[in-house]
C-alpha positions as YAML, in Angstrom:
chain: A
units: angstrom
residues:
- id: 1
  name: UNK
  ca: [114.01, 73.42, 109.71]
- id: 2
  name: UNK
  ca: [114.83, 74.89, 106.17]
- id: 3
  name: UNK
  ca: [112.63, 74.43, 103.45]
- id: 4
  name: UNK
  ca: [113.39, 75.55, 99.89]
- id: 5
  name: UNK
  ca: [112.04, 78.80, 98.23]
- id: 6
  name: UNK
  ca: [110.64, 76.73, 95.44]
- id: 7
  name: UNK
  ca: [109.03, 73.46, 95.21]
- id: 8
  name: UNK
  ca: [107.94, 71.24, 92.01]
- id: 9
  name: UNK
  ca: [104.46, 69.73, 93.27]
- id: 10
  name: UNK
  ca: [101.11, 69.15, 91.90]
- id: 11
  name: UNK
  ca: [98.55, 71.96, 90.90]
- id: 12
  name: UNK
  ca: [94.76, 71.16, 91.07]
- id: 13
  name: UNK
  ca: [94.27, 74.16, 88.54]
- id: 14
  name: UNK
  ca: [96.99, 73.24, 86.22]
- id: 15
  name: UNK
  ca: [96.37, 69.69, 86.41]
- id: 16
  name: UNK
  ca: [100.47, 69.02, 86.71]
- id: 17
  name: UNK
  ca: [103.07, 69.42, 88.12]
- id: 18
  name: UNK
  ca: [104.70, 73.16, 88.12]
- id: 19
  name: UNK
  ca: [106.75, 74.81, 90.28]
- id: 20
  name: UNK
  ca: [105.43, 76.84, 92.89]
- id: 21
  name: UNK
  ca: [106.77, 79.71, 95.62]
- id: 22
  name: UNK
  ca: [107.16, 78.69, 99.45]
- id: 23
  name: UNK
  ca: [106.23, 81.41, 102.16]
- id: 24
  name: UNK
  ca: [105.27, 80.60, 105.88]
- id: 25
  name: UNK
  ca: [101.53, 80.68, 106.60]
- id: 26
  name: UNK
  ca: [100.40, 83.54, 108.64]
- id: 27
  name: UNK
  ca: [97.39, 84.35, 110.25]
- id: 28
  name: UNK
  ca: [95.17, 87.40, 109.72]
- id: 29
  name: UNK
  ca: [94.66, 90.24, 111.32]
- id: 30
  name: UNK
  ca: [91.37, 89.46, 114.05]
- id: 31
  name: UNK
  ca: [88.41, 91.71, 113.53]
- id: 32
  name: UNK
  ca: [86.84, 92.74, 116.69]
- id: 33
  name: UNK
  ca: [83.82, 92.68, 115.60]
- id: 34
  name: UNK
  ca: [83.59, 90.02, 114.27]
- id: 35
  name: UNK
  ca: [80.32, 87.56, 115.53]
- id: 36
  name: UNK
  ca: [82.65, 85.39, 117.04]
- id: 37
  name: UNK
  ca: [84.56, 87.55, 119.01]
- id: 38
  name: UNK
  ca: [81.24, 89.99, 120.07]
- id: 39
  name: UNK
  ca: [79.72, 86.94, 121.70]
- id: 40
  name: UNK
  ca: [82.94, 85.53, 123.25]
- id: 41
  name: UNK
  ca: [82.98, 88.99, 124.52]
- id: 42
  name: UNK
  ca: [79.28, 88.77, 126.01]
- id: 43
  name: UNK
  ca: [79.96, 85.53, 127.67]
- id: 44
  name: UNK
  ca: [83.12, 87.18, 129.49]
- id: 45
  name: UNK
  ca: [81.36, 89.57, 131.42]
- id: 46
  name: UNK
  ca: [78.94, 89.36, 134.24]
- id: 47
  name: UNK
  ca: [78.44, 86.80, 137.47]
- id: 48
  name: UNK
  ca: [80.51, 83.18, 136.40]
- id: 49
  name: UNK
  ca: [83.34, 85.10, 134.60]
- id: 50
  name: UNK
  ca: [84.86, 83.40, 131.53]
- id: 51
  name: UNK
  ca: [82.96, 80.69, 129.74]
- id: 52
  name: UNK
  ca: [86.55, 78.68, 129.39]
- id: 53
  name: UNK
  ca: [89.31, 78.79, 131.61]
- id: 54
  name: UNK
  ca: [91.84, 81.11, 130.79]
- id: 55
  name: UNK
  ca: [94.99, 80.11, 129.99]
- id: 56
  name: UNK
  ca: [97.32, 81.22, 132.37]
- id: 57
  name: UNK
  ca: [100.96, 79.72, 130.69]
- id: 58
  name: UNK
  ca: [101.63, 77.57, 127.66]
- id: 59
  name: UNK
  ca: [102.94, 73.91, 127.98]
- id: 60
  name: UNK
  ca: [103.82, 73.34, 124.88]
- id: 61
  name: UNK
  ca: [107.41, 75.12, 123.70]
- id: 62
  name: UNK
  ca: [106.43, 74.43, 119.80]
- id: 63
  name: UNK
  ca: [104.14, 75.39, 117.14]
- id: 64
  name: UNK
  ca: [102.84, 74.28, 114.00]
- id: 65
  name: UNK
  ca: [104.08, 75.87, 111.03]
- id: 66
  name: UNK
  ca: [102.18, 75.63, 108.01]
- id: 67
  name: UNK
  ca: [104.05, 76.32, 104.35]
- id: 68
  name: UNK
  ca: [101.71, 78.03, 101.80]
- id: 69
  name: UNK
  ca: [103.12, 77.41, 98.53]
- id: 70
  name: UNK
  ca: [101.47, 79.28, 95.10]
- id: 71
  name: UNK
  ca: [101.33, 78.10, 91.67]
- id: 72
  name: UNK
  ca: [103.74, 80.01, 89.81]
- id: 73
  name: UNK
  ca: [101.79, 80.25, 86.30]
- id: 74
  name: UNK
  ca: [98.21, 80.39, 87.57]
- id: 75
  name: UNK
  ca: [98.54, 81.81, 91.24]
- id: 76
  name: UNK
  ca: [96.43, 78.92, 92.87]
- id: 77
  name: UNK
  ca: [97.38, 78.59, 96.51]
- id: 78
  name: UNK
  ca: [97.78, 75.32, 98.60]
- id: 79
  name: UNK
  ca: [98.52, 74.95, 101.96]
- id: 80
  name: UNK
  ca: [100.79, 71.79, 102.81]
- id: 81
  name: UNK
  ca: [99.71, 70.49, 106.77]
- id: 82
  name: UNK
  ca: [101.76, 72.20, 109.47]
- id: 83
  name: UNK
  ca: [103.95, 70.57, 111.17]
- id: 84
  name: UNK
  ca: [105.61, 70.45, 115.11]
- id: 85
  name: UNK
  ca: [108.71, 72.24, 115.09]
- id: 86
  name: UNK
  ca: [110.66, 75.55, 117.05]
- id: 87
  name: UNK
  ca: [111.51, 77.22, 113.84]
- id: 88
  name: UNK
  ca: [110.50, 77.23, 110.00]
- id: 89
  name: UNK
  ca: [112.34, 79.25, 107.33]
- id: 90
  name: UNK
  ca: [112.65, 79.41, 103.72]
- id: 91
  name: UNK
  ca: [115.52, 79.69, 101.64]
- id: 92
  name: UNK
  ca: [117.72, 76.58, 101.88]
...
C-alpha cells in the first residue's frame, strides 16, 4: 500500500490542521540490559527452561505497519494505528 509523503491532518500542538511528513514507524534498537530483558533472561535458565513457549515459526505472513507522521511547523509527532498489510511505503 502507498501512502503519500505528506498529509494535511490535525495537530494537538498547533491546534489545526497543518501539514505534516509521513515516515514508517520503526522500532528501537533493544538494550540488553534493560530490566525487562535481565529478568526474561533469569527466567530462561535453569530446571523448567523458558517461562513461555518459544516460538518455533510464524503463522501469520503480515505485519502491522504503523505511519508516524510530524508536524511540519512545530515538530510534534503522532502516530496513526498500524494497520494489517505485506508492504507499506511512502511516496505515492
Amino acid at each position: 500500500m502507498k501512502i503519500p509523503k505528506t498529509m494535511t491532518i490535525y495537530c494537538p500542538k498547533c491546534k489545526k490542521h497543518v501539514e505534516h511528513s509521513v515516515s514508517l514507524y520503526k522500532a528501537g534498537k533493544q538494550r540488553s540490559l534493560a530490566w525487562g530483558a535481565r529478568r526474561h533472561e533469569r527466567r530462561r535458565h535453569g530446571y523448567g527452561g523458558q517461562k513461555y513457549p518459544e516460538l518455533k515459526r510464524t503463522a501469520k505472513t503480515t505485519k502491522k505497519q504503523s505511519a508516524k507522521l510530524e508536524c511540519k511547523t512545530c515538530g510534534y509527532t503522532v502516530f496513526r494505528y498500524g494497520i494489517r498489510l505485506r508492504k507499506m511505503e511512502t511516496g505515492g
